[in-house]
GUNUVO-458859 format. One record per residue (C-alpha): chain; x, y, z; residue number from 1. Coordinates in nm, 4 decimals. Example, Ala and Ser with C-alpha at 12.3 -4.5 7.8 and 13.67 -1.06 7.14 Angstrom:
% residues 2
+--------+----------+----------+----------+-----+
: cadena :        X :        Y :        Z : num :
+--------+----------+----------+----------+-----+
:      A :   1.2300 :  -0.4500 :   0.7800 :   1 :
:      A :   1.3670 :  -0.1060 :   0.7140 :   2 :
+--------+----------+----------+----------+-----+
***
This chain:
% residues 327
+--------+----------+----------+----------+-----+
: cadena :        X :        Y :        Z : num :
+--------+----------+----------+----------+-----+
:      A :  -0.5168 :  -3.9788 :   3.2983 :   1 :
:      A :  -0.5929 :  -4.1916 :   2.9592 :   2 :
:      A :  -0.9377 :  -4.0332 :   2.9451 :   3 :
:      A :  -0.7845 :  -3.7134 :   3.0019 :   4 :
:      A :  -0.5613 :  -3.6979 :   2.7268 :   5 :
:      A :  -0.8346 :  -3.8731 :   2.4919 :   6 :
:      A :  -1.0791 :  -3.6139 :   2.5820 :   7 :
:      A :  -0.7789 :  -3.3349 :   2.5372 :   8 :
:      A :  -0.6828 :  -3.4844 :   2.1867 :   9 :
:      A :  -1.0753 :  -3.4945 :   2.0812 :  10 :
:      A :  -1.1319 :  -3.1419 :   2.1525 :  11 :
:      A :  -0.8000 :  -3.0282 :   1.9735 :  12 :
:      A :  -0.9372 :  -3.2591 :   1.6307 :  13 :
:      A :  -1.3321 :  -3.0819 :   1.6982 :  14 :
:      A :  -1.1516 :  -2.7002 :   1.7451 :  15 :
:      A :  -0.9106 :  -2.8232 :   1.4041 :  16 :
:      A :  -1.2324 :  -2.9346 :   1.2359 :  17 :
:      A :  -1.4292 :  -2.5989 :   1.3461 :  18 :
:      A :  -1.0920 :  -2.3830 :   1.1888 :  19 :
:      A :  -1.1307 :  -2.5683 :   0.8655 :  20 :
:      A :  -1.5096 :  -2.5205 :   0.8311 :  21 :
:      A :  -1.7934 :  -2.7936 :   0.8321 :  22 :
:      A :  -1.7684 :  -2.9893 :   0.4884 :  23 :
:      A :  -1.5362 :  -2.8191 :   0.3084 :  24 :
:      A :  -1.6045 :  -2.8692 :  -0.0298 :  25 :
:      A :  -1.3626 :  -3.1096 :  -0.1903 :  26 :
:      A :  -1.3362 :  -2.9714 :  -0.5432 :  27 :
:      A :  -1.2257 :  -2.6395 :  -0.3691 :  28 :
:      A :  -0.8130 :  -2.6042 :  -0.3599 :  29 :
:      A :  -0.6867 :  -2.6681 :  -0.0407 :  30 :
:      A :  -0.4099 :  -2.4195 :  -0.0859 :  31 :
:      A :  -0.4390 :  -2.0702 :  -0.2287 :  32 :
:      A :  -0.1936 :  -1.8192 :  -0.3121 :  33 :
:      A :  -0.2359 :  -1.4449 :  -0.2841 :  34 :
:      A :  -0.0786 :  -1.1899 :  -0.5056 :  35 :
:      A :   0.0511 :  -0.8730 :  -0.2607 :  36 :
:      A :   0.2335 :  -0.6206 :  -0.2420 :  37 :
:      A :   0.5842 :  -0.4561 :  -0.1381 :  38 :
:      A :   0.6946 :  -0.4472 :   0.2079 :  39 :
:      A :   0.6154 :  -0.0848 :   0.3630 :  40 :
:      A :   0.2951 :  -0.1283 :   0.1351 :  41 :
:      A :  -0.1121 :  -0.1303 :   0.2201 :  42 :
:      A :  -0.1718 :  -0.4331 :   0.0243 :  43 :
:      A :   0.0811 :  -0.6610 :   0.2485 :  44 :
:      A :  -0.1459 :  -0.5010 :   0.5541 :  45 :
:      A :  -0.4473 :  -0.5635 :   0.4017 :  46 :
:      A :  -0.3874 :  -0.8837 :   0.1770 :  47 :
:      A :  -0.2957 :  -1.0790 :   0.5286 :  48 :
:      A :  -0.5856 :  -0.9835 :   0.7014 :  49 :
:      A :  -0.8599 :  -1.0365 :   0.4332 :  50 :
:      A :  -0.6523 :  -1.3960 :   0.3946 :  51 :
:      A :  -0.6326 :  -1.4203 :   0.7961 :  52 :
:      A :  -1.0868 :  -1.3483 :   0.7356 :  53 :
:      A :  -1.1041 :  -1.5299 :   0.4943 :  54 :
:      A :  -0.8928 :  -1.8402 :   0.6551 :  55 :
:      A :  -1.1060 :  -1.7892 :   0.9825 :  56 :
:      A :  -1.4559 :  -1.8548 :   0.8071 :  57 :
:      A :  -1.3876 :  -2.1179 :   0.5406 :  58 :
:      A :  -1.1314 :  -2.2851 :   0.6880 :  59 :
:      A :  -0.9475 :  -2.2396 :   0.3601 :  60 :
:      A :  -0.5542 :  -2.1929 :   0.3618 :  61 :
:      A :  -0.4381 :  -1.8724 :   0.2078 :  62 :
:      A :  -0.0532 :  -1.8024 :   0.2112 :  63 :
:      A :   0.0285 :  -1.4489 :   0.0742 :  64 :
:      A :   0.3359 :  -1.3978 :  -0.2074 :  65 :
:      A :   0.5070 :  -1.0631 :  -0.2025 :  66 :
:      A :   0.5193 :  -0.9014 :  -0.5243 :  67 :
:      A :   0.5992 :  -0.5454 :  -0.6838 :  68 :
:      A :   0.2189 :  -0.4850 :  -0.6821 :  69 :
:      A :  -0.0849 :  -0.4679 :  -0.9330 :  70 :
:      A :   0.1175 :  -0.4983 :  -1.2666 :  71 :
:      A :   0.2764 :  -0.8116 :  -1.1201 :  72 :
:      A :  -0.0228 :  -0.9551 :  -0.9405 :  73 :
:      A :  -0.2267 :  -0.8932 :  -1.2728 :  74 :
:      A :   0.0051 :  -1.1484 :  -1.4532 :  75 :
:      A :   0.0372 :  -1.4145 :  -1.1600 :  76 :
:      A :  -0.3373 :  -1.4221 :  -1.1691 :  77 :
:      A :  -0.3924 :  -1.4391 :  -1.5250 :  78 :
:      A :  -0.1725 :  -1.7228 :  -1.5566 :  79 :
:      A :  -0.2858 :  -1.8947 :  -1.2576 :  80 :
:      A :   0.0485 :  -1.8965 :  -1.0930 :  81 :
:      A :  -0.1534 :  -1.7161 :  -0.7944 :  82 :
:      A :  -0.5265 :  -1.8109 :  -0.7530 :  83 :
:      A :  -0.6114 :  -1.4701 :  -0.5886 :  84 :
:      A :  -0.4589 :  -1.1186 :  -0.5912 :  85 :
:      A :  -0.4860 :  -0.7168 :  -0.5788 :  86 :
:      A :  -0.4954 :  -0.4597 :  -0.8587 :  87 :
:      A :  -0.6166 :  -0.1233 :  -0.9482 :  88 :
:      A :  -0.8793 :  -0.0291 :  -1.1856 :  89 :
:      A :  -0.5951 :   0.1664 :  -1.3793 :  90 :
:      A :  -0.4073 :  -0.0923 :  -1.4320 :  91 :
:      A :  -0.6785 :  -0.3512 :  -1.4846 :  92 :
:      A :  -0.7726 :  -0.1241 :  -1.7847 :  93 :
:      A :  -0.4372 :  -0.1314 :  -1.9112 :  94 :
:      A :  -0.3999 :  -0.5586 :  -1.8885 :  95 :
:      A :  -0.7585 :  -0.6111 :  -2.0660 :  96 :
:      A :  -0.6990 :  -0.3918 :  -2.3446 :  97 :
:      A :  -0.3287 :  -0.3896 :  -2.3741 :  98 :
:      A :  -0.2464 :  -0.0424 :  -2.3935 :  99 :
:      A :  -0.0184 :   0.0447 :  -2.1255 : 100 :
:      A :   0.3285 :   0.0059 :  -2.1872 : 101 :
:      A :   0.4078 :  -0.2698 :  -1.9611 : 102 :
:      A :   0.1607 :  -0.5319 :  -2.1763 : 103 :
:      A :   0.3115 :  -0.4986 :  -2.5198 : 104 :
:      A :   0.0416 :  -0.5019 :  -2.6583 : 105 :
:      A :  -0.1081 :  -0.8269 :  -2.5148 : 106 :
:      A :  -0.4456 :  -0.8292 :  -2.3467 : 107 :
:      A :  -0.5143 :  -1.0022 :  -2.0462 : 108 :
:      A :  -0.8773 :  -1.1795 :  -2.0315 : 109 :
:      A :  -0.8063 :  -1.4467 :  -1.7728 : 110 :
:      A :  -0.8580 :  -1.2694 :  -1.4443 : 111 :
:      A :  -1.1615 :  -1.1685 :  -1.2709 : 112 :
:      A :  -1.3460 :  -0.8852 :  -1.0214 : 113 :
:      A :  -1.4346 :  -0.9911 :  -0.6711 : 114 :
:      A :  -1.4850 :  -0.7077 :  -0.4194 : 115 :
:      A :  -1.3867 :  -0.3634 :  -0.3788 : 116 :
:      A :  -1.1485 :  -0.2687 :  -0.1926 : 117 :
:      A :  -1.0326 :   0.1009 :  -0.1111 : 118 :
:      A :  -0.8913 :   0.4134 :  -0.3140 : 119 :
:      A :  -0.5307 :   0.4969 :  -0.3944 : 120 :
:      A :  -0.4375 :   0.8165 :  -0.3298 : 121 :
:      A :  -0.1233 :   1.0012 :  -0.5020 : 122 :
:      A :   0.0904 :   1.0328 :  -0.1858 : 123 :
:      A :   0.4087 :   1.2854 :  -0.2106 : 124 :
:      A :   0.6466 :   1.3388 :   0.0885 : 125 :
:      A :   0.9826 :   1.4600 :   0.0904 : 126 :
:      A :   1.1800 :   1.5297 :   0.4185 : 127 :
:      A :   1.1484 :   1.9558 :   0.5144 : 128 :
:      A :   1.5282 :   1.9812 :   0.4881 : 129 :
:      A :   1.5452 :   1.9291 :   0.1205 : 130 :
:      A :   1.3692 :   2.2033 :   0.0134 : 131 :
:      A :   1.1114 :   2.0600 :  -0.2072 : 132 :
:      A :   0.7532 :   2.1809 :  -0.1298 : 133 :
:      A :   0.5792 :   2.0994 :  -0.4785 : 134 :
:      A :   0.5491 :   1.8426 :  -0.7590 : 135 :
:      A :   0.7506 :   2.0754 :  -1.0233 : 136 :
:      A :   1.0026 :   2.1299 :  -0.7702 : 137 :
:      A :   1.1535 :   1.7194 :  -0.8390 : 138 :
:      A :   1.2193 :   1.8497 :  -1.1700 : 139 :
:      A :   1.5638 :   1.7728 :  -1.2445 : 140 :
:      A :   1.6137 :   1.5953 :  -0.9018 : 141 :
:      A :   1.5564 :   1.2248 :  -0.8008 : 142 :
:      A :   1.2305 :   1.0657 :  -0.6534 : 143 :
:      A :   1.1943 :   0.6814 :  -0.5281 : 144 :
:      A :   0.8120 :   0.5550 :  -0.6542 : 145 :
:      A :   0.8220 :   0.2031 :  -0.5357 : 146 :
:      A :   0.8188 :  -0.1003 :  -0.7421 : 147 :
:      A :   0.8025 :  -0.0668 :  -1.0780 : 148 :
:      A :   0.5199 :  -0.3014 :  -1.1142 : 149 :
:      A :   0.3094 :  -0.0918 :  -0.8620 : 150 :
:      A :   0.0595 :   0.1453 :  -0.9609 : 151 :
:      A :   0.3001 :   0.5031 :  -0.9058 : 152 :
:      A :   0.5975 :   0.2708 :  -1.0397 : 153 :
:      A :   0.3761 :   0.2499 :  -1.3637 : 154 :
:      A :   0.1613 :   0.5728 :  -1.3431 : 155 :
:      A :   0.4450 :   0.8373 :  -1.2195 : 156 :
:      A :   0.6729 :   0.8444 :  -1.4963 : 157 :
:      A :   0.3753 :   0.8916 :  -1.7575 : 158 :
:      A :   0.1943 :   1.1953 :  -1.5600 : 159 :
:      A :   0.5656 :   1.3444 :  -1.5287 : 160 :
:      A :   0.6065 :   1.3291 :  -1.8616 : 161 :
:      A :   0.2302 :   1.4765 :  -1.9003 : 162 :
:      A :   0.3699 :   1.7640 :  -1.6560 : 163 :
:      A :   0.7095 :   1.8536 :  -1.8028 : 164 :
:      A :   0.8768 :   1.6903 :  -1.4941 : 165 :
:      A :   1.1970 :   1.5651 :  -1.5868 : 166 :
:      A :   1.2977 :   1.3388 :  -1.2597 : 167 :
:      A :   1.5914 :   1.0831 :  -1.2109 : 168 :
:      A :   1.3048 :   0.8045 :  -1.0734 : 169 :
:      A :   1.4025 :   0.5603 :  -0.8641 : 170 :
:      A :   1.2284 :   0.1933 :  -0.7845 : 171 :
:      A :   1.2283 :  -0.0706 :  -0.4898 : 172 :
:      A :   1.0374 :  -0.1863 :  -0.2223 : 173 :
:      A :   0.8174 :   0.1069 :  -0.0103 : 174 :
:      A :   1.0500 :   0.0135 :   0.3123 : 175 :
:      A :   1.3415 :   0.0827 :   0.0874 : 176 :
:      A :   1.2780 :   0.3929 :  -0.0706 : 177 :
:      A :   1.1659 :   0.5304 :   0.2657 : 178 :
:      A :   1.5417 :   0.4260 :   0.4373 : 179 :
:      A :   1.6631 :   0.5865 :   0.0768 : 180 :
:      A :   1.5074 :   0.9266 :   0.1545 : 181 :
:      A :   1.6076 :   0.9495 :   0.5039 : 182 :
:      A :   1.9567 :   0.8606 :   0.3416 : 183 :
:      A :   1.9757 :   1.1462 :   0.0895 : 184 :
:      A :   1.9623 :   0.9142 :  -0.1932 : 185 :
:      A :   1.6052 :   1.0589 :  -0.3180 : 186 :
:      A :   1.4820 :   1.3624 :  -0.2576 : 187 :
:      A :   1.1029 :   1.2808 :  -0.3090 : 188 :
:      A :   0.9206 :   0.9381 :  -0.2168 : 189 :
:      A :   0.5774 :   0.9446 :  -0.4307 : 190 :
:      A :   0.3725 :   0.6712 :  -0.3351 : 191 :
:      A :   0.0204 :   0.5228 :  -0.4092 : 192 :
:      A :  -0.1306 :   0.2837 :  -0.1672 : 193 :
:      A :  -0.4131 :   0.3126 :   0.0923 : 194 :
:      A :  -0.3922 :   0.5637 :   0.3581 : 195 :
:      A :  -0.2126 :   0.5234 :   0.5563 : 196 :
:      A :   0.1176 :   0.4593 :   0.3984 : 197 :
:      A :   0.3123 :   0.2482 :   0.7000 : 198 :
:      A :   0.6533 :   0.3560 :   0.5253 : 199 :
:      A :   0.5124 :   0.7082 :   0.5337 : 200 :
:      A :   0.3896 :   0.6806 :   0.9087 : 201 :
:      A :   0.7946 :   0.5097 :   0.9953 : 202 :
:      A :   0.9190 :   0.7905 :   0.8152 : 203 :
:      A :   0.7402 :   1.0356 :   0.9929 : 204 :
:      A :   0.8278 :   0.8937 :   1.3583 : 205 :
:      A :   1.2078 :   1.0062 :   1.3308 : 206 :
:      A :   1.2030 :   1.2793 :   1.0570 : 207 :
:      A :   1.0539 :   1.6408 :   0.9985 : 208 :
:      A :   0.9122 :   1.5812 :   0.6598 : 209 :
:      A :   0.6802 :   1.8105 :   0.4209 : 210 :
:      A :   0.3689 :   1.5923 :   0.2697 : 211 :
:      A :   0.2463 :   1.7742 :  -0.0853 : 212 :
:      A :   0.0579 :   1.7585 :  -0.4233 : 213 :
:      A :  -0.0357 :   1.8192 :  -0.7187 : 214 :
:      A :  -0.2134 :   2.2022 :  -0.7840 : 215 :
:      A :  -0.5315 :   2.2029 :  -0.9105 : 216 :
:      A :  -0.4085 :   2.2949 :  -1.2849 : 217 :
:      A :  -0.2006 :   1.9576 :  -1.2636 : 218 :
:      A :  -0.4508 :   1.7573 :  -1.1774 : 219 :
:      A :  -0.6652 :   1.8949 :  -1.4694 : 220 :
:      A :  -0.4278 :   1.7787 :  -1.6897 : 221 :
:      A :  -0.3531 :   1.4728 :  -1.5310 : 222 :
:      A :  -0.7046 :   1.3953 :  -1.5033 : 223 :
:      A :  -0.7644 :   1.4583 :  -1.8861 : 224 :
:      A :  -0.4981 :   1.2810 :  -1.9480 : 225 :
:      A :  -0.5662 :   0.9796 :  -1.7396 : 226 :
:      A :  -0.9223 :   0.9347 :  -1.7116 : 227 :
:      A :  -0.9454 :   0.6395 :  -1.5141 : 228 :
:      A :  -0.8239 :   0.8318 :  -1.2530 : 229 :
:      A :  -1.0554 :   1.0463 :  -0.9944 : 230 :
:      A :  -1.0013 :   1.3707 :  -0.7477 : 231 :
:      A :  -0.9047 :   1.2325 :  -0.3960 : 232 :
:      A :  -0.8728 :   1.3256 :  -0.0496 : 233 :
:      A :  -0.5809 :   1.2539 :   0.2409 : 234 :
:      A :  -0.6912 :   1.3903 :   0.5559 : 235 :
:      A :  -0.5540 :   1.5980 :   0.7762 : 236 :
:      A :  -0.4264 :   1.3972 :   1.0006 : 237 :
:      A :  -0.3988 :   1.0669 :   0.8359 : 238 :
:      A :   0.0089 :   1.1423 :   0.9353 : 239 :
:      A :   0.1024 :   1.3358 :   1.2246 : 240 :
:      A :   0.2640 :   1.5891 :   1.0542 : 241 :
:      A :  -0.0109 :   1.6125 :   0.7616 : 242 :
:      A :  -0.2143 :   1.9276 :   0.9150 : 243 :
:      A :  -0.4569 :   2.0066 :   0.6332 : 244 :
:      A :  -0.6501 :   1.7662 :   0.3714 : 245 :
:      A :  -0.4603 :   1.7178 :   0.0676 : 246 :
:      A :  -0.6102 :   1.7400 :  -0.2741 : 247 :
:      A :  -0.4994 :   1.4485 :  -0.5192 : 248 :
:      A :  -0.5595 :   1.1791 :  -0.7648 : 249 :
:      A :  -0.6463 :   0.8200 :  -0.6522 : 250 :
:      A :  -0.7651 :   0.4968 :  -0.8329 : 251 :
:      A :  -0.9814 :   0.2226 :  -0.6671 : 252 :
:      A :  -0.8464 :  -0.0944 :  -0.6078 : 253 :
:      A :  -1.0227 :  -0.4194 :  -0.6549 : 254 :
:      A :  -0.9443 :  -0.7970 :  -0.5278 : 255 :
:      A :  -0.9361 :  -1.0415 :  -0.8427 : 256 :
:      A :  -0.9482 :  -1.4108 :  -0.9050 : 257 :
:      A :  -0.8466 :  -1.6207 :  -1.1610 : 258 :
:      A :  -1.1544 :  -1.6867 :  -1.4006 : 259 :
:      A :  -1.1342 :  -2.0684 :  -1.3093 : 260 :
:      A :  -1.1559 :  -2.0595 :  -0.9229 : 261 :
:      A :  -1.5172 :  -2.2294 :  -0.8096 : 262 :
:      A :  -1.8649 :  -2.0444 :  -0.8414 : 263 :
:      A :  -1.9443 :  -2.1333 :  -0.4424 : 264 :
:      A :  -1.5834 :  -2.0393 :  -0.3027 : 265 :
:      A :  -1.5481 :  -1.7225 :  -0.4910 : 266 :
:      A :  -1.8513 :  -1.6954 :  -0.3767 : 267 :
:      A :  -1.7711 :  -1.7377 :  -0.0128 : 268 :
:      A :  -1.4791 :  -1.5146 :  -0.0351 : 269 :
:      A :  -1.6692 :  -1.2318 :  -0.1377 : 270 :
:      A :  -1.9773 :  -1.2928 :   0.1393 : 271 :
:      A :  -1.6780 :  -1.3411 :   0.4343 : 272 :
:      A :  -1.4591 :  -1.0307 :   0.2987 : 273 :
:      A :  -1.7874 :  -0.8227 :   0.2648 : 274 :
:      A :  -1.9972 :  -0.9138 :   0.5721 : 275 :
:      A :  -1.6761 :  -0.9072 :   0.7965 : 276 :
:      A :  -1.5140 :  -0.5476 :   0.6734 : 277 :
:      A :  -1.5322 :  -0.4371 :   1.0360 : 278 :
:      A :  -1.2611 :  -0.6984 :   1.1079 : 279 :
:      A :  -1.0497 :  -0.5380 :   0.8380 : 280 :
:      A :  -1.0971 :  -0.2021 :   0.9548 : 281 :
:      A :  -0.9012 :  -0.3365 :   1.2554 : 282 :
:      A :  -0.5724 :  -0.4053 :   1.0662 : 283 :
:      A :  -0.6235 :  -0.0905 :   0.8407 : 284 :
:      A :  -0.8114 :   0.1917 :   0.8237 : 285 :
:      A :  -0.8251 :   0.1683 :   0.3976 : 286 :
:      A :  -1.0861 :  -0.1308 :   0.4859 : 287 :
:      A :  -1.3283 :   0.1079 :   0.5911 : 288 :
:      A :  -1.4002 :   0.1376 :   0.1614 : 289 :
:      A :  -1.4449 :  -0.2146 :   0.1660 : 290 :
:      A :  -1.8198 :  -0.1796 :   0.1201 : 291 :
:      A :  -2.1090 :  -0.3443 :  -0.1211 : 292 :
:      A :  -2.1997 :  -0.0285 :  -0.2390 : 293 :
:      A :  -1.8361 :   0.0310 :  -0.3597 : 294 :
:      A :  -1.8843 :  -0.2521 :  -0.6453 : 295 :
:      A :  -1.9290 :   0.0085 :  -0.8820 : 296 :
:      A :  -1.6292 :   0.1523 :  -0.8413 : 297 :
:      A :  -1.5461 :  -0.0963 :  -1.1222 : 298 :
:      A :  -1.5932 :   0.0182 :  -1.4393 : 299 :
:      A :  -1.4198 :  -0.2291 :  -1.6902 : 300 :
:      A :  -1.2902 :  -0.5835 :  -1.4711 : 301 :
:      A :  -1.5684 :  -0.8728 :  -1.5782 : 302 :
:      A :  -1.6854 :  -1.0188 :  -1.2054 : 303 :
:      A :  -1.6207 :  -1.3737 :  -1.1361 : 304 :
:      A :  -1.9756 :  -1.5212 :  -1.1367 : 305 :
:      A :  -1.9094 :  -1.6143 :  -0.7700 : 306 :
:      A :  -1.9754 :  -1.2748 :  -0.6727 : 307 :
:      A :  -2.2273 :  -1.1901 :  -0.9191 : 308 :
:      A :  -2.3860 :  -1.4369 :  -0.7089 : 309 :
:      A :  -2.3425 :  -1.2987 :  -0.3864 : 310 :
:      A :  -2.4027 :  -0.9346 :  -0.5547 : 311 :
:      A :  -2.7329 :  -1.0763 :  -0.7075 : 312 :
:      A :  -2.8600 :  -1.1797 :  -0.3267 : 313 :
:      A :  -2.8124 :  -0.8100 :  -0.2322 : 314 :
:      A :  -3.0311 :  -0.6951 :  -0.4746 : 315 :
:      A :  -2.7427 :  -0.5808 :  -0.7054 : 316 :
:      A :  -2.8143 :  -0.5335 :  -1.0591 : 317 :
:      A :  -2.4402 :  -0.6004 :  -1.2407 : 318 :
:      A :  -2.4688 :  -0.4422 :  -1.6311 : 319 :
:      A :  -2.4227 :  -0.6621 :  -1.8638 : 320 :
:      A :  -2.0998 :  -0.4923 :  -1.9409 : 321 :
:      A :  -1.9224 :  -0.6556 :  -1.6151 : 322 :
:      A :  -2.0062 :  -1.0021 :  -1.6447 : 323 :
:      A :  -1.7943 :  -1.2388 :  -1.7318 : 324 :
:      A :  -1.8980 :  -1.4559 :  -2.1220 : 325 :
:      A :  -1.9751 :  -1.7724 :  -1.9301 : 326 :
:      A :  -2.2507 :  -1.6252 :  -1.7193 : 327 :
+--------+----------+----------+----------+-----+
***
């Protein structure tokens, strides 16, 4: 019986020693913290399982910390009160040269690229009740577009005001502002996030709702406006009532370190995230954008040197543009 349990205690310490990886480095942190999302959001869906990947092949611990999204996960990373988060390129443009409204001016040079992720698409829905089949049609009426931190928290109010859209606009978690519609608080919920939206897909389940977007005119001007910003496609059928693609804006998102994290796990990260996207595709569909190809999808974000390493091994010529000083 002795042998037994020492042979059942040895085998629990070799599987432990397996989870945590052979060697792990010991100037590598033994904790990690990822920046997220809001509930009802793509990046909590994706964030865990890219930290579950991640977890799996270095043996590394990453616990995720809900946030309002990339405004917010921009400043946890910059000052290294997260190690790791989420962000779009939008918004990344915004932190490093301090123009959008939400960095006073400051400019934000501490966080870097690691791997693409997936685009955001400009996501409208309203429920069919309420009458409101079209963008100008939330003039004068209320809309609910997630955290303010996130990217339609921060982007939404400026295209409205590009459009003439004067709209009562509402912020909070995704969850919330879908249990807000379907309460007749809002009459719109415009969201951005990877398709699909699992507070759009709830929503859905028990409601007749109408999904829309912008015309083609709008997006002109939204597009000269906001240049950062690229046409985009929702299927038809990426929601059950969604019967024809929809025409939109999206931005690309990107995962992002803090400048300081080690060359080799950085490196690591990227090489398990990358050569493991079919994993991710399991937990959400967005993942299927997680590709090497996709790294230039970033056009401003330095790379963390880590995956300039693992991009150089691929054959991947970075411009000089998106490295990082130190390299």
């Amino acid at each position: 019986m002795a042998r037994l349990v020492l042979a059942f205690v040895a085998a629990l310490f070799a599987a432990t020693a397996s989870a945590q990886g052979k060697n792990f480095p010991a100037h590598w942190p033994r904790t990690l913290t990822l920046a997220t999302g809001s509930l009802g959001a793509t990046y909590m869906v994706y964030g865990k399982a890219w930290a579950e990947l991640v977890n799996a092949s270095l043996g590394t611990h990453i616990t995720l910390q809900q946030t309002e999204g990339p405004v917010q996960n921009i400043g946890l990373t910059d000052a290294r009160l997260t190690d790791l988060g989420m962000t779009t390129m939008g918004v990344a443009l915004q932190a490093l040269h301090g123009k959008g409204e939400w960095t006073h001016g400051r400019r934000y040079r501490n966080f870097r690229a690691v791997f693409p992720m997936y685009d955001t698409p400009f996501h409208f829905v309203s429920l069919e009740k309420s009458g409101v089949r079209q963008v100008r049609d939330l003039n004068g009426r209320k809309a609910g577009v997630g955290p303010k931190g996130g990217t339609c928290g921060t982007y939404i109010p400026q295209i409205f005001k590009v459009l003439g859209i004067e709209a009562t606009l509402r912020h909070g978690q995704a969850a919330d502002m879908a249990a807000s519609l379907q309460d007749g608080l809002i009459e719109a919920f415009p969201f951005c996030a990877g398709v699909p939206v699992g507070a759009y897909a709830e929503l859905e389940s028990v409601n007749k709702v109408r999904f829309f977007s912008f015309t083609r005119d709008e997006i002109r001007r939204i597009k000269a406006a906001f240049p950062e910003l690229s046409e985009a496609i929702i299927p038809r059928g990426a929601y059950r009532q969604l019967r024809e693609d929809q025409l939109t804006v999206g931005v690309f998102n990107f995962a992002i370190a803090h400048k300081d994290l080690p060359e080799d796990l950085v490196y690591e990260i990227t090489k398990a995230v990358l050569e493991g996207q079919a994993q991710l595709v399991t937990a959400h569909p967005a993942a299927k954008e997680t590709r090497l190809e996709n790294w230039s999808r970033n056009s401003a974000i330095p790379f963390h040197p880590g995956a300039l390493r693992y991009y150089r091994e691929k054959g991947i010529s970075v411009p000089a543009s998106l490295k990082p000083p130190s390299s």
